[in-house]
N, C-alpha and C positions, 0 to 999 in steps of 0.2 A: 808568484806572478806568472801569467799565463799570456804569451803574445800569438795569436794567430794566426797562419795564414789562410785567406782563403782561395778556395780555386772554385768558381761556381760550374756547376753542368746546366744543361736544358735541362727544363723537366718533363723527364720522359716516363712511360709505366714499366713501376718496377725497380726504381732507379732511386739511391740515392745520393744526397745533397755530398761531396766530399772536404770536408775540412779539417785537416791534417795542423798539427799543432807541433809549434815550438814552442816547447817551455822551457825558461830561466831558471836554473840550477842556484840550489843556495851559497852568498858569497862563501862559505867555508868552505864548497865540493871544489872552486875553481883551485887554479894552482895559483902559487904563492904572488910567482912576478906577473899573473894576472889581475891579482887582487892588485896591485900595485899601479897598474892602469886605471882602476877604478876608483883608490883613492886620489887620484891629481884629477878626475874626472869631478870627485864632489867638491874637491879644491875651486876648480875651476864655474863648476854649472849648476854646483849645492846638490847634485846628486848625480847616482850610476844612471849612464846611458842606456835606454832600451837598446838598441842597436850592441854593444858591451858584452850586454849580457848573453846575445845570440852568439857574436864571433867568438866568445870568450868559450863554447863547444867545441871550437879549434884553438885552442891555444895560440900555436905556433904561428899557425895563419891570425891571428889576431894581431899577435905583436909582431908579426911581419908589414899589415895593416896601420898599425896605428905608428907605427915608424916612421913609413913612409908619408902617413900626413903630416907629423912631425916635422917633417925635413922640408915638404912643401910648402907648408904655413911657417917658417924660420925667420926670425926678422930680418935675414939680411937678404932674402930672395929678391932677385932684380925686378921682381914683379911688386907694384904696392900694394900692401892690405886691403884697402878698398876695391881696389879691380880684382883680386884675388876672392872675394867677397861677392860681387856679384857677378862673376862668371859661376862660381859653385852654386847661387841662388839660382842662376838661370836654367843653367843643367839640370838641378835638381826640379825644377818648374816643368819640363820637356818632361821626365822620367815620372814624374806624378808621386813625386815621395812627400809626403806630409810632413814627416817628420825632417828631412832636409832642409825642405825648404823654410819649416821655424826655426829650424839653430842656426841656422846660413844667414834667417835673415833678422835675427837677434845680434848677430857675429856684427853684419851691414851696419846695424844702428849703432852701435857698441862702435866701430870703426871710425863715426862720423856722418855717417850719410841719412842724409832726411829721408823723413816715415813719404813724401811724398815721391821722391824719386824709387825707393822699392816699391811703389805698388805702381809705379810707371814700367817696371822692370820686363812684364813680358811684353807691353806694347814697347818696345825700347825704339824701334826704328822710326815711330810715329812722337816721340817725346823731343824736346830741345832741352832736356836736361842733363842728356848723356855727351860727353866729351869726346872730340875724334878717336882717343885710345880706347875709350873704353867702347864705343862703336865696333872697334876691329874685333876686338878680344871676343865680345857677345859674337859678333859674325863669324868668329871661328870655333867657337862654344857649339855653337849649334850646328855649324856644318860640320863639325867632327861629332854632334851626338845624335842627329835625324840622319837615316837612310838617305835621303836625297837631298839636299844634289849632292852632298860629298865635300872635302876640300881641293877647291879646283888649284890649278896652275897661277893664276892671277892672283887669288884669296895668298898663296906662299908666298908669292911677288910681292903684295901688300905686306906684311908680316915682315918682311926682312927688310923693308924700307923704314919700319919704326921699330923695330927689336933686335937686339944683337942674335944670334946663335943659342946664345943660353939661356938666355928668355924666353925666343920660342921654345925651346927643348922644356924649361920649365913650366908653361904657360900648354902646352900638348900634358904634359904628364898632369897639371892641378886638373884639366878638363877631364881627362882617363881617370882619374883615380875619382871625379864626383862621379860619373856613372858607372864606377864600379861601387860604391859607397850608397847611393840612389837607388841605382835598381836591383843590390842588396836587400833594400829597408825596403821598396815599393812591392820586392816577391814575398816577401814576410808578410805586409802588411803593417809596418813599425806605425804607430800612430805617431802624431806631433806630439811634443812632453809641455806644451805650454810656454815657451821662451818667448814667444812675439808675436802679433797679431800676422794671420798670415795674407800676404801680397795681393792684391784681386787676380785674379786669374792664371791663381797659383797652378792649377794645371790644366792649361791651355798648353799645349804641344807646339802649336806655330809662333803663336807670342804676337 
C-alpha cells in the first residue's frame, strides 16, 4: 500500500511535477507494541488505519500520539462525547483533512447525533441545532485553529463562565491535538477510508 503526498509546482520549462511518497511498511517490519495499536485499531474500525501506518515510521512518536488521544477520548473526561466529537469534526473541516473529517464524523453518528446536524456543522453559527455549549466550544475550535483573530480575552471570560479549569485545559488540548492529527493526514494526503458520508462543506475553512 502506497499513500502519497503531493506538493504541486507551476508548470514551468524544464521542471518537474514533484511527488514524494510515503509508503506503509509491512505489518511484520513494524515493532511489536506497534502492531499492538493496530490490532485494537481493527477491533475497533474492522481495519489498520491509513494515518497508523504513516506514524507507526516513528514508533515512539506514534505511541506517544496514540496515548494521548487515548487519554483525551477517556470516558470520564469532563468534556461529553458528543461535543468532543464535533469540535474534532470541526478542526479537522478548517484543516481540509478528508480522512478526519470521516472517522470524526462516523465517531458524531455512532455518538448520537443526527446525519442532519453534521452536515449543518461548518455552517454552525447560522444552524438552531447547535446548543449554547456547543456554540462556545466550536468558537473556541476555530479561533484556536485559524490565524485570525486568535483567542481573545472575552472568548477566555466566556470559557470559564461554563467550564471549570480542567475542562478548558481538556477541551484546549482535544482542539491541539486534532490539528496536530489533521494537518498530519491533510500534508500526507491521507484519503478518507469510507466510515461515513462526508459533511457538505467539509472543507470550507470559514464554516
Amino acid at each position: 500500500m502506497t499513500i502519497i503526498a503531493r506538493r504541486f509546482q507551476p508548470a514551468l520549462p524544464r521542471m518537474e511535477l514533484i511527488m514524494p511518497t510515503v509508503e506503509a511498511k509491512p505489518n511484520s517490519r513494524y515493532p511489536w507494541f506497534i502492531r499492538l495499536f493496530f490490532w485494537k485499531q481493527k477491533l475497533t474500525y474492522g481495519r489498520v488505519l491509513d494515518p497508523g501506518l504513516l506514524w507507526g515510521r516513528s514508533p515512539l512518536v506514534f505511541a506517544s500520539v496514540a496515548l494521548l488521544y487515548g487519554a483525551l477520548n477517556r470516558r470520564s473526561s469532563p468534556l461529553s462525547p458528543a461535543l468532543r466529537s464535533l469540535v474534532t469534526v470541526r478542526v479537522s473541516q478548517i484543516n481540509h483533512c478528508a480522512f478526519c473529517v470521516d472517522i470524526n464524523s462516523a465517531t458524531l453518528a455512532k455518538r448520537g447525533v443526527a446525519m442532519e446536524k453534521i452536515d449543518a456543522l461548518a455552517d454552525w453559527r447560522n444552524s438552531p441545532l447547535f446548543a449554547p455549549d456547543e456554540r462556545l466550544a466550536l468558537e473556541y475550535a476555530e479561533a484556536m485553529t485559524l490565524t485570525e483573530p486568535g483567542v481573545s480575552d472575552e472568548l477566555r471570560a466566556r470559557l470559564k463562565e461554563h467550564w471549570s479549569d480542567d475542562a478548558i485545559v481538556e477541551l484546549t488540548g482535544l482542539v491541539a491535538f486534532q490539528n496536530l492529527s489533521s494537518k498530519f493526514n491533510a500534508a500526507l494526503d491521507v484519503p478518507s477510508q469510507g466510515f461515513c458520508k462526508l459533511p457538505a462543506g467539509s472543507a470550507d475553512p470559514k464554516g
